[in-house]
VEXBATI-716533 format. One line per field, with one value per residue (C-alpha): x, y, z; residue number from 1; chain. Coordinates in pm, whole numbers, plus 50000, padded with zeros to 5 digits. Example, Ala and Ser with C-alpha at 12.3 -4.5 7.8 and 13.67 -1.06 7.14 Angstrom:
X [51230; 51367]
Y [49550; 49894]
Z [50780; 50714]
voke [1; 2]
ketor [A; A]
//
This chain:
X [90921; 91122; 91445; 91651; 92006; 92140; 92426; 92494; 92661; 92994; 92888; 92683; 93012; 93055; 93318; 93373; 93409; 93186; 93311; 93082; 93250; 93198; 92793; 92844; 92651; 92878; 93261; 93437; 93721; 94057; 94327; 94584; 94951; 95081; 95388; 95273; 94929; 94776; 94559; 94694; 94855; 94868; 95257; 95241; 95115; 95370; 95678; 95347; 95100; 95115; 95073; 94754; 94581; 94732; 94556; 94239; 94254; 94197; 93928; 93639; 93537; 93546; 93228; 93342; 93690; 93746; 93852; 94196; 94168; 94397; 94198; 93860; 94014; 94054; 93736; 93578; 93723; 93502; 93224; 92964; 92912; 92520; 92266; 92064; 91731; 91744; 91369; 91531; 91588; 91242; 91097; 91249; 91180; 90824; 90877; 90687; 91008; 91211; 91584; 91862; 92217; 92497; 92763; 93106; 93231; 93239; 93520; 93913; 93962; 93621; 93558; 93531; 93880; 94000; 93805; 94068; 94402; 94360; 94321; 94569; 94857; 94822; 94877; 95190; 95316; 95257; 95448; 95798; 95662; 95867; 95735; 95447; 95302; 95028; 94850; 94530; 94261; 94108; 94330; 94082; 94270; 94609; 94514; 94359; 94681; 94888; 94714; 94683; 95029; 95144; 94895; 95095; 95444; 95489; 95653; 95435; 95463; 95180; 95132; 94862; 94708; 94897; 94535; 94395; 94739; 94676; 94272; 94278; 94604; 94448; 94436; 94797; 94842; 94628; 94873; 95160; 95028; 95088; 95414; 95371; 95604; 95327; 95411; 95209; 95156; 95278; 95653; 96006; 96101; 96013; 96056; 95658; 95622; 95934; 95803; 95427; 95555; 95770; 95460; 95317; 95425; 95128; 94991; 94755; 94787; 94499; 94474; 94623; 94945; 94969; 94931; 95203; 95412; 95330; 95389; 95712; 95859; 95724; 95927; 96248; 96228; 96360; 96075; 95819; 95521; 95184; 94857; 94563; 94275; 93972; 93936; 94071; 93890; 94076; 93964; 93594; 93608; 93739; 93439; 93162; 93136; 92970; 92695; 92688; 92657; 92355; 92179; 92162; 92076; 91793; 91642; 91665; 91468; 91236; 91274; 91484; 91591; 91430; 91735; 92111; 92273; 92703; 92917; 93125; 93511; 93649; 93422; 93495; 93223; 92961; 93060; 93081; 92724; 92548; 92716; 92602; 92249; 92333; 92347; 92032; 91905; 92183; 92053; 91725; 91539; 91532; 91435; 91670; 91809; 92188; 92251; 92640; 92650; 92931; 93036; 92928; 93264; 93435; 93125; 93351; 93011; 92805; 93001; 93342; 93388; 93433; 93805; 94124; 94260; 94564; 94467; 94752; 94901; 95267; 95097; 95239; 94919; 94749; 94529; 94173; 93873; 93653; 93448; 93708; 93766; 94112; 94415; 94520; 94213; 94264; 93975; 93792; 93935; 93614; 93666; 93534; 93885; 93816; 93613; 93860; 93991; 93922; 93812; 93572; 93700; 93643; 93373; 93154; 93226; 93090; 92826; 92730; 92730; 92470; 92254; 92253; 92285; 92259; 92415; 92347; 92583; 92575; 92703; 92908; 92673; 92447; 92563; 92715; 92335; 92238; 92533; 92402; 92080; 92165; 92391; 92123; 91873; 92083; 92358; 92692; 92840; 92932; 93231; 93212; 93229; 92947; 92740; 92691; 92518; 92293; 92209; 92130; 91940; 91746; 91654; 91493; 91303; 91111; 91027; 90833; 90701; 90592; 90412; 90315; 90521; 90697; 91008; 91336; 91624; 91978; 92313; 92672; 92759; 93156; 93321; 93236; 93349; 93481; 93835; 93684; 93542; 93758; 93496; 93175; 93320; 93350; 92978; 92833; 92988; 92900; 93205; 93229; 93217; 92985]
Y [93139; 93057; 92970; 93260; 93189; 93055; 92907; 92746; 92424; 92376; 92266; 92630; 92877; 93059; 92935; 93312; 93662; 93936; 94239; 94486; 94695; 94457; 94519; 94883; 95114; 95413; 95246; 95445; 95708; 95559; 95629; 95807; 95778; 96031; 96114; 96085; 96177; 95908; 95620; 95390; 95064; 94695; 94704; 95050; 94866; 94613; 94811; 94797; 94574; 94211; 94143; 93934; 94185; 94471; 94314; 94219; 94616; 94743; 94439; 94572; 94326; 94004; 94006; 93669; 93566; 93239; 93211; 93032; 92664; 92741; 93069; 92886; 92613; 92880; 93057; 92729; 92712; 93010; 93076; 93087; 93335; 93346; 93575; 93617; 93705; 93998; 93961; 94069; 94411; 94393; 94345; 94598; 94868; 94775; 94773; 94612; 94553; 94244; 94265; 94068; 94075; 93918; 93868; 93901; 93917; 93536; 93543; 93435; 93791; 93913; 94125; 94101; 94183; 93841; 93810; 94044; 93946; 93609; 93652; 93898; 93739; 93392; 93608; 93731; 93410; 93252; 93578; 93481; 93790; 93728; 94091; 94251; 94612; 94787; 95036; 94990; 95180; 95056; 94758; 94505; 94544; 94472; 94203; 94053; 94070; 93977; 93641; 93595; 93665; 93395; 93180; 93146; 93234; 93596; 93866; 94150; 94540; 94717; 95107; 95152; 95526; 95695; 95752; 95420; 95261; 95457; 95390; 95035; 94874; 94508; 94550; 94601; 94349; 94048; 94217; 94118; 93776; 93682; 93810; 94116; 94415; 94729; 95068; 95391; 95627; 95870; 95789; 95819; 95542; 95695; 96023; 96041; 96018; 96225; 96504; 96492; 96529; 96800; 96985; 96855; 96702; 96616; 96483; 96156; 95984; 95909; 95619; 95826; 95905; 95532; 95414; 95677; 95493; 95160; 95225; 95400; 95082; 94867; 95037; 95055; 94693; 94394; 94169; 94319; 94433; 94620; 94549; 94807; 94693; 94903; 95137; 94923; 94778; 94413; 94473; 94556; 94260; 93995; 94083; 94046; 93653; 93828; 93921; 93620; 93413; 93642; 93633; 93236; 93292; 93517; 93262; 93025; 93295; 93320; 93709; 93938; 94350; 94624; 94786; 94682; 94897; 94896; 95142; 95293; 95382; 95357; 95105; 94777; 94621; 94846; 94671; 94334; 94327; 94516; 94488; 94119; 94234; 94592; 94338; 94272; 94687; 94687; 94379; 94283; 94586; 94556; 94845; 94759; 95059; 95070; 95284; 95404; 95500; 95714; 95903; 96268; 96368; 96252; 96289; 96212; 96088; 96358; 96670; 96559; 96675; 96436; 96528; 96336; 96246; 96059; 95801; 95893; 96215; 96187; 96152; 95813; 95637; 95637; 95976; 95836; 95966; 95978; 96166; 96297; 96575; 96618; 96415; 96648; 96613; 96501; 96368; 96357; 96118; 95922; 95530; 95416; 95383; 95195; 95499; 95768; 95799; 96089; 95971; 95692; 95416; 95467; 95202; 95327; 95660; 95600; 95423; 95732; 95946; 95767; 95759; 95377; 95412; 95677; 95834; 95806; 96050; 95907; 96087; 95896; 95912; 95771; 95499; 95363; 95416; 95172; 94963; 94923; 94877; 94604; 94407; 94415; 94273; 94054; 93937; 94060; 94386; 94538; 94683; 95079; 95069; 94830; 95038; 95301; 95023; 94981; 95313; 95344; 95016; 95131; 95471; 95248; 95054; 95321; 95461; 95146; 95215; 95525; 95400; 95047; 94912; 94546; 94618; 94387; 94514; 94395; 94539; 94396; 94355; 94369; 94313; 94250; 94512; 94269; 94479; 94811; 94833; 95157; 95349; 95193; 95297; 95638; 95648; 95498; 95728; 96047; 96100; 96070; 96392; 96353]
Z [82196; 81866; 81831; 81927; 81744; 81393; 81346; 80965; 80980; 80864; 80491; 80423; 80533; 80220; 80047; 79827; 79932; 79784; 79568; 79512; 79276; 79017; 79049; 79135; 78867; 78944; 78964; 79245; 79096; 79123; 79357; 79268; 79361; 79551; 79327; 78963; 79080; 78776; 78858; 79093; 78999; 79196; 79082; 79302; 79612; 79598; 79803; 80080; 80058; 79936; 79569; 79615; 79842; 79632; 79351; 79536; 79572; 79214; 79117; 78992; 78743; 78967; 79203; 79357; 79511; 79630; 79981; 80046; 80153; 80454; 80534; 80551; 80727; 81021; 80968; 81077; 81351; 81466; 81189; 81136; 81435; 81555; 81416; 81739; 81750; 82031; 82221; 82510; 82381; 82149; 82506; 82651; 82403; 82353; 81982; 81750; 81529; 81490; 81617; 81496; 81542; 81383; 81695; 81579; 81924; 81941; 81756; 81913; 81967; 82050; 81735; 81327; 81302; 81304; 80904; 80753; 80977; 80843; 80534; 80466; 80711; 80471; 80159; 80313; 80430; 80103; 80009; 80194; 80430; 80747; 80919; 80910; 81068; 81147; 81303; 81572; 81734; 82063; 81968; 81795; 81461; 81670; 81858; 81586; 81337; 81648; 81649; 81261; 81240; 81489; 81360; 80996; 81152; 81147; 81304; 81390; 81522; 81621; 81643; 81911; 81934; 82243; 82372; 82278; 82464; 82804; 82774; 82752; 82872; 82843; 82462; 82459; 82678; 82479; 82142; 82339; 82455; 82103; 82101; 81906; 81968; 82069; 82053; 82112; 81855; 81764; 81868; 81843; 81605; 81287; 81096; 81072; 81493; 81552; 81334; 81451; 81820; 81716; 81578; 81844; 82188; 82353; 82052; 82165; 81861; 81547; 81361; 81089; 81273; 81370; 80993; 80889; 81111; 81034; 80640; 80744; 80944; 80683; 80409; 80673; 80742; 80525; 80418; 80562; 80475; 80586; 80663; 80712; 80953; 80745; 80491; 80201; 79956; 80020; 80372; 80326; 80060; 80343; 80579; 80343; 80475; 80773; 80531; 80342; 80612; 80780; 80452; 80473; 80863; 80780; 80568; 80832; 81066; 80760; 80793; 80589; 80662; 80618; 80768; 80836; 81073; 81136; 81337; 81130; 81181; 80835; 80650; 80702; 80958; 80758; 80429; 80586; 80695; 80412; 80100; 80031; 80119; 79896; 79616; 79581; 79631; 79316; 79099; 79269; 79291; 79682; 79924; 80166; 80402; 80495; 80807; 80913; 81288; 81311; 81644; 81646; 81718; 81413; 81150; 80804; 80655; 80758; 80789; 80556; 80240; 79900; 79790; 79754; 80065; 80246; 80489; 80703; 80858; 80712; 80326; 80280; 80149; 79778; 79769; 79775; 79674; 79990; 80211; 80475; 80786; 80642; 80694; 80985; 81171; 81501; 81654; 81998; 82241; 82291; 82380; 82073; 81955; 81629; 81503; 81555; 81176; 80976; 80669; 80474; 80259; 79869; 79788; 80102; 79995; 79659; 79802; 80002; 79702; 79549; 79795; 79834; 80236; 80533; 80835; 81170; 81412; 81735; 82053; 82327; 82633; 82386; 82267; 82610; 82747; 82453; 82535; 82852; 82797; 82538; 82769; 83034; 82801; 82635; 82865; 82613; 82709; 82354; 82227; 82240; 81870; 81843; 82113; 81809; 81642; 81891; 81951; 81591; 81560; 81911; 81731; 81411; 81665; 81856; 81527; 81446; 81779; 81742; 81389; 81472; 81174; 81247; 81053; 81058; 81157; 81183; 81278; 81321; 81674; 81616; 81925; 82299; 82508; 82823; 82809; 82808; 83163; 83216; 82978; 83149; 83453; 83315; 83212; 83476; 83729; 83534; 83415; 83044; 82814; 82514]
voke [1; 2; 3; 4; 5; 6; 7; 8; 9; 10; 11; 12; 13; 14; 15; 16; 17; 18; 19; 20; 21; 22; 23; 24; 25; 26; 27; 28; 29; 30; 31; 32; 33; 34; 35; 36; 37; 38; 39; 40; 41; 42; 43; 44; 45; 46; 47; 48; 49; 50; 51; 52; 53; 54; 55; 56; 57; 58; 59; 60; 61; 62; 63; 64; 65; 66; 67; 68; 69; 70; 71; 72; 73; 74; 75; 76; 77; 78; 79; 80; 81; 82; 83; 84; 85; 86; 87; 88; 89; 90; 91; 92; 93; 94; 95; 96; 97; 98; 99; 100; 101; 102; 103; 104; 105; 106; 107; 108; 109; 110; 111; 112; 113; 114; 115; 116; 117; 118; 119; 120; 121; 122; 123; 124; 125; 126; 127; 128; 129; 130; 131; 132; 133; 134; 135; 136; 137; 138; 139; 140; 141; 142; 143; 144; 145; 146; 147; 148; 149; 150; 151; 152; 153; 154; 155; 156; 157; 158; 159; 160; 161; 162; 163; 164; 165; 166; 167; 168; 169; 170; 171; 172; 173; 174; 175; 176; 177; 178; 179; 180; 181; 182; 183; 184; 185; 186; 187; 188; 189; 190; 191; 192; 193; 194; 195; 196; 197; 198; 199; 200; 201; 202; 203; 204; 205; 206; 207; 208; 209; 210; 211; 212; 213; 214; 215; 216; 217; 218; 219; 220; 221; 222; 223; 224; 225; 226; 227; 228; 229; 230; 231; 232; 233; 234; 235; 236; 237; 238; 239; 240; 241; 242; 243; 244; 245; 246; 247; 248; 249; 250; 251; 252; 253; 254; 255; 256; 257; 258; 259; 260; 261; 262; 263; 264; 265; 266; 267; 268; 269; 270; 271; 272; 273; 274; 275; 276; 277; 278; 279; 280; 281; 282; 283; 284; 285; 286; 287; 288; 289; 290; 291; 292; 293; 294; 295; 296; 297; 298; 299; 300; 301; 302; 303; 304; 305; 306; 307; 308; 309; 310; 311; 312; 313; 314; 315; 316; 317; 318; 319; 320; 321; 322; 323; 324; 325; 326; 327; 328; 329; 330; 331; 332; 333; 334; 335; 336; 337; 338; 339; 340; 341; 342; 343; 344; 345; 346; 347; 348; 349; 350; 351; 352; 353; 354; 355; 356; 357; 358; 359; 360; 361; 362; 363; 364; 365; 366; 367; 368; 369; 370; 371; 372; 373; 374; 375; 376; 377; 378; 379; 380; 381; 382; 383; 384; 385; 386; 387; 388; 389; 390; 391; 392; 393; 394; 395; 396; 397; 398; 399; 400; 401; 402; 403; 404; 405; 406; 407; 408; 409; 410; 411; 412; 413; 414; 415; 416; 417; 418; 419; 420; 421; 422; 423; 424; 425; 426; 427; 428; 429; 430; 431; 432; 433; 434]
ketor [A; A; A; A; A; A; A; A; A; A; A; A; A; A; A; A; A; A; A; A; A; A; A; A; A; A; A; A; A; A; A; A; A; A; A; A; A; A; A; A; A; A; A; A; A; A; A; A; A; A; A; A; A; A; A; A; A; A; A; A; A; A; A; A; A; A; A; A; A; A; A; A; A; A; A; A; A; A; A; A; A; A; A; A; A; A; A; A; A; A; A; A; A; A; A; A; A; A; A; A; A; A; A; A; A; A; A; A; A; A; A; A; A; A; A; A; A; A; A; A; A; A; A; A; A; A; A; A; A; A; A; A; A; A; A; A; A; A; A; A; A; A; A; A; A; A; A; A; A; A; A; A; A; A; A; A; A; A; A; A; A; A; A; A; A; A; A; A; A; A; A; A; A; A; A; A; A; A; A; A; A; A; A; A; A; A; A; A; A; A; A; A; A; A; A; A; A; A; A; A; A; A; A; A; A; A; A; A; A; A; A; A; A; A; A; A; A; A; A; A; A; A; A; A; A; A; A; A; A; A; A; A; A; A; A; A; A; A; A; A; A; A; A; A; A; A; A; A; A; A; A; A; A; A; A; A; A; A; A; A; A; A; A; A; A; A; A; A; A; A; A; A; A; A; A; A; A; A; A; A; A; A; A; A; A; A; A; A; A; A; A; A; A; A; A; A; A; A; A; A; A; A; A; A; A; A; A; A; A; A; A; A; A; A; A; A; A; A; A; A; A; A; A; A; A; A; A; A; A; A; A; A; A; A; A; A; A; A; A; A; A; A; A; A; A; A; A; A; A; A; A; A; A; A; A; A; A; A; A; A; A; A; A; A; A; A; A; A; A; A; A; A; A; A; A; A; A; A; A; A; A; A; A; A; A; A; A; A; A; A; A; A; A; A; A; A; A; A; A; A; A; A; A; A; A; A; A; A; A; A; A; A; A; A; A; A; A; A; A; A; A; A; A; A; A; A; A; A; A; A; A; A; A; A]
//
């Protein structure tokens, strides 16, 4: 049997992020800000965001950006993360097709959060940022910034979804390891929380409640600002060394995609596997297929409409252009936490619009039965999240089963899913709704 894992050597981690607008043939629409309603500006940003990621942002002429010194410095201390060649799961599905997956979960904090929360806690300390906030899902995004945060000497609050908080109390707990102050969402230390659970007192929280939140004790608090875990084009920017470093694995493997499959919450695991390999469908002329497993019970790609949006519930954020369920949607309370948001972000959107990738709506007892059959053939119990990949990828390869095609296919495997035994529980006793 081949060699079953690539890892790139220290020399060969990209060195540059990838930004696809640049290359884009259709430039997404701008956002807009929420009070002038004109195109938004990076000076707009500022009172939230720091300047460099605010910039990063609106860049749609740059496709490169160099990668901080100190950032890379800490990506090596983890990347490059194995592409894995998955014959376990080939075997088990009797497909003809090749399987790869690009496993993110070897990361500090188990998932591809970590790519962003760098990044964007360095601008901030190079900033004079002493606070920072956020919001988080099942609590990758959290736990992530919670490290980032102490790694460059940070303060950092996290709003946890009230469901996501209850669900998976060992999130919370690795958040607070790092000393970050957690609090479920929605709450009683803002206007935004105060008023939702007015509206609303059982209200179990969305990612779009916890970023109103966030924004609001961002703007409350001296020096401090706040940092978004997907949707944004900074963040879908940042990931795209997940990509660039599976496009140099793939070489390695002497293989390259027919199809690159991502779960998809708000954007920014999809982008970081496929956009460097959407280049080349862009510039190339490849016939590459890009696949966005969404969970059936919060279809934004599928069934959302393409209309300006706010990210959050309160209206604080830019209005984007994006495919969205509404920013008062409130979502299923399914475990995959990370996917619970409402809408898409604006490049994928775009994206979507022009047909340069697909859908795949993915119920919950299905992707945990693919979780499970991929940690049983592979040995790494995945992520909830992730488990959508799976499912998806596991669809593509019974298709080449069913027509004797050897395809390649890869998908991002973006977190391990050791804290989230409380949900396999669930489906393995029969007691998980769809």
């Amino acid at each position: 049997m081949k060699q079953k894992r690539f890892i790139l050597p220290e020399s060969e981690i990209p060195t540059q992020w990838y930004n696809i607008q640049a290359d884009m043939k259709t430039k997404p629409m701008p956002m807009l800000n929420p009070q002038t309603r004109q195109p938004l500006t990076a000076e707009d940003l500022y009172p939230i965001f720091c300047k460099e990621c605010s910039q990063q942002e609106l860049n749609t002429t740059d496709a490169w950006i160099d990668i901080p010194e100190e950032v890379l410095e800490k990506y090596c201390y983890y990347r490059s993360t194995p592409l894995v060649r998955a014959y376990g799961l080939e075997k088990a599905l009797g497909t003809p097709a090749h399987i790869y997956f690009k496993n993110e979960s070897a990361s500090p904090i188990g998932s591809h959060k970590l790519n962003s929360a760098l990044a964007q806690a360095y601008y901030c300390k190079q900033e004079g940022v002493t606070h920072v906030t956020t919001e988080t899902g099942a609590g990758q995004w959290g736990a992530a910034l919670s490290y980032a945060t102490k790694v460059f000497g940070i303060e950092c609050a996290v709003y946890q979804v009230k469901v996501s908080y209850e669900q998976k109390p060992y999130r919370r707990s690795i958040m607070q390891v790092f000393g970050a102050q957690v609090t479920p969402s929605p709450s009683m230390s803002t206007r935004a929380g105060k008023d939702i659970l007015t509206a609303n007192p059982n209200h179990q929280g969305s990612l779009g409640t916890a970023i109103s939140e966030a924004i609001e004790l961002a703007r409350m608090t001296p020096n401090c600002k706040y940092a978004l875990g997907s949707v944004l084009n900074h963040v879908s920017l940042h990931q795209t060394i997940i990509g660039l470093e599976a496009e140099k694995q793939m070489e390695m493997a002497g293989e390259y995609p027919d199809v690159v499959i991502a779960c998809f919450g708000g954007g920014s695991n999809f982008a970081g596997i496929s956009f460097p390999f959407m280049r080349h469908n862009i510039l190339d002329g490849k016939k590459t297929r890009f696949v966005a497993a969404e969970p059936d019970n919060c279809p934004k790609l599928s069934q959302g409409k393409f209309e300006y949006d706010f990210a959050d519930e309160a209206g604080y954020t830019p209005l984007m252009p994006m495919f969205t369920l509404g920013h008062k949607f409130q979502p299923a309370l399914i475990h995959a936490g990370g996917l619970r948001f409402h809408g898409a972000g604006v490049i994928v959107s775009q994206l979507l619009k022009d047909g340069l990738m697909e859908v795949a709506d993915i119920s919950q007892i299905d992707s945990f039965s693919a979780g499970c059959l991929f940690a049983k053939a592979e040995g790494i119990i995945p992520a909830p999240e992730s488990c959508h990949a799976i499912a998806a990828a596991i669809q593509e390869a019974n298709k080449c089963k069913e027509s004797g095609e050897e395809k390649v296919i890869l998908f991002n495997l973006s977190g391990h899913g050791l804290v989230d035994m409380a949900a396999y529980d669930q489906y393995l006793s029969g007691a998980m709704m769809r």
